[in-house]
C-alpha positions in Angstrom: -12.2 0.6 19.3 -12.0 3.8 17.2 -15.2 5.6 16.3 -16.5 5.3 12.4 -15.4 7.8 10.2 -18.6 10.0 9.0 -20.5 9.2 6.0 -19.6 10.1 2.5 -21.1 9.7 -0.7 -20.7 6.9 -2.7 -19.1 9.5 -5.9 -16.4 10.0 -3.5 -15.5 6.2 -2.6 -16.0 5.7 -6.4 -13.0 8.1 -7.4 -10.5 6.2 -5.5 -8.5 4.0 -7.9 -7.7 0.8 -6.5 -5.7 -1.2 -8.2 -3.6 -5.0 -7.4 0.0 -4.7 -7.8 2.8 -7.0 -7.3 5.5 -6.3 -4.9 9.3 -6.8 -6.8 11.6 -4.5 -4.8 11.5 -3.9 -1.1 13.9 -3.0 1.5 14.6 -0.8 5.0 13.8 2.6 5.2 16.0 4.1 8.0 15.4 7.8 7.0 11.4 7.4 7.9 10.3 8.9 11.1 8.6 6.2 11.8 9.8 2.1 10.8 8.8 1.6 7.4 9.9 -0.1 3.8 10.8 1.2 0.7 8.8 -0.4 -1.8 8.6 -0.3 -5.5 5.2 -1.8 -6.6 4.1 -3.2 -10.6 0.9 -2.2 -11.3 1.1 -4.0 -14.8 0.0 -0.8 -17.8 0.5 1.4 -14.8 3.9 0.8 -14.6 6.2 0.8 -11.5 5.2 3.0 -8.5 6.9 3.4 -5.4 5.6 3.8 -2.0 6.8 4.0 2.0 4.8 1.7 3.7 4.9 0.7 7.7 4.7 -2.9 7.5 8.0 -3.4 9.4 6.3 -5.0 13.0 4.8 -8.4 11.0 7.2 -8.3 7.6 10.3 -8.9 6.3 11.5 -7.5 3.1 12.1 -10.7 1.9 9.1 -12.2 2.2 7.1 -8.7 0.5 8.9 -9.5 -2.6 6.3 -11.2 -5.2 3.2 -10.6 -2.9 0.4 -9.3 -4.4 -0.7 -5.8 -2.7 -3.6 -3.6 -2.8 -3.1 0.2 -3.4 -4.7 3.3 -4.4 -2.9 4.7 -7.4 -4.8 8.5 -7.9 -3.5 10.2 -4.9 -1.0 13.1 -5.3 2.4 12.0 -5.1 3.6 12.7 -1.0 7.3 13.1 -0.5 8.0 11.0 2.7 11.7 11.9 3.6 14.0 11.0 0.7 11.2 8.9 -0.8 8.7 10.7 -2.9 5.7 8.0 -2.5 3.3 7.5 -5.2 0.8 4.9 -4.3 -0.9 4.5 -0.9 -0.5 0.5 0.0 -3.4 -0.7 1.6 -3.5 -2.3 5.6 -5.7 -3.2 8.5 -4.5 -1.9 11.5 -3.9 -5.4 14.0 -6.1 -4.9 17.1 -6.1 -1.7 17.4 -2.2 -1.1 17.5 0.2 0.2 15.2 0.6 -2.9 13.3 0.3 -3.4 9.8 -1.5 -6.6 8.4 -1.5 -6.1 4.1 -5.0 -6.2 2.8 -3.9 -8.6 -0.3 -5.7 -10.8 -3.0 -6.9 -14.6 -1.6 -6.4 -15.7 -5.5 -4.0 -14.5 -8.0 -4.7 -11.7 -9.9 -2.7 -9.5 -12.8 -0.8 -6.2 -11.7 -3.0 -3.4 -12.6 -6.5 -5.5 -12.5 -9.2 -2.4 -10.4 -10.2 -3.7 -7.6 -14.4 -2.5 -7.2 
């Protein structure tokens, strides 16, 4: 079990911008150092973002495509490899591992509805 991170203000949690999207293009990412998809993400009057994302251990592409996602849309862009990334997709590492489980919506919700 990994130790809690230390505590921060609330003003800082506050700033993140986190935001439901909806998933409509995913596919291999062979270029990333580590296994990952290539995602492109609507966040409804956000527009499109894309994003690298390790989700390859418990997802197919396939099955990404219309799933609703939550990500943090007010980080600096981050050029992973060929793929400049410009929203942080949100998981729950499984058991401790290296695993990726989505942290996702249990009812539907619009692309682009904050998430507080």
């Amino acid at each position: 079990m990994t130790q809690p991170k230390p505590q921060i203000d609330a003003d800082r949690f506050f700033a993140a911008d986190l935001r439901v999207g909806r998933v409509v293009r995913c596919e291999p990412f062979p270029e990333a150092r580590k296994p990952a998809y290539r995602m492109v993400v609507d966040f409804g009057p956000l527009g499109e973002l894309r994003s690298s994302a390790r989700l390859t251990d418990l997802y197919q592409p396939e099955e990404l495509v219309g799933q609703l996602v939550v990500g943090v849309v007010n980080l600096p862009p981050r050029q992973v490899g060929p793929v400049r990334s410009e929203v942080l997709i949100l998981g729950a590492y499984q058991d401790g591992s290296e695993r990726v489980v989505l942290l996702q919506p249990d009812r539907e919700c619009a692309p682009g509805d904050p998430v507080g």
